[in-house]
N, C-alpha and C positions, 0 to 999 in steps of 0.2 A: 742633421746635427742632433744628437742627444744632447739631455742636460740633469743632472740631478745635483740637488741642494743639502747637506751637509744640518740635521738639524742641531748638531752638536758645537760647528763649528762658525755654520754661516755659511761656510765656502761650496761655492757653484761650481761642480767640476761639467765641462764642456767637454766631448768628443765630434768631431767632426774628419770624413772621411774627403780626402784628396780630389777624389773620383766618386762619383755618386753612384748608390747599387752594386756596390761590391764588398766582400766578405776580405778582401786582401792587398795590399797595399800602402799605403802610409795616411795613418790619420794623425787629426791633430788631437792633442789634451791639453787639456790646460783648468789652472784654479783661477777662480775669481772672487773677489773680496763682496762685499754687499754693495758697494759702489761700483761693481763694475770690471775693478781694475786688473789687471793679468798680474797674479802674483806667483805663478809659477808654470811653464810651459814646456812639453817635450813632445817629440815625432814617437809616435809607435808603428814600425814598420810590421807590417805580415806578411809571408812568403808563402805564396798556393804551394809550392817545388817544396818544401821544410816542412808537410803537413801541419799549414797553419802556425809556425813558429811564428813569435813576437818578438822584436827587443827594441828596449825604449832611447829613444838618443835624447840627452838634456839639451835645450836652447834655453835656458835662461838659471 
């Protein structure tokens, strides 16, 4: 899981990948507040076949 912190904002943006050690696939993202809290989440899927295409799907 990566993570970088937001010095403007506060907000901790989290990526974490589905499957471990791979460049493709669906990871998660998500913001988090300075307590913690999930205050915004989406799937970012990658396709090896779409030469690395992304697109992001909202859950929250």
């Amino acid at each position: 899981m990566a993570t970088e912190v937001s010095q403007v904002s506060g907000l901790e943006l989290h990526v974490a990948a589905h499957s471990e050690g791979t460049e493709y696939g669906d990871f998660d993202v998500s913001f988090h507040n300075k307590n913690g809290d999930i205050v915004h989440s989406e799937i970012l899927s990658c396709s090896t076949a779409e030469h690395n295409q992304c697109s992001l799907k909202s859950e929250i």
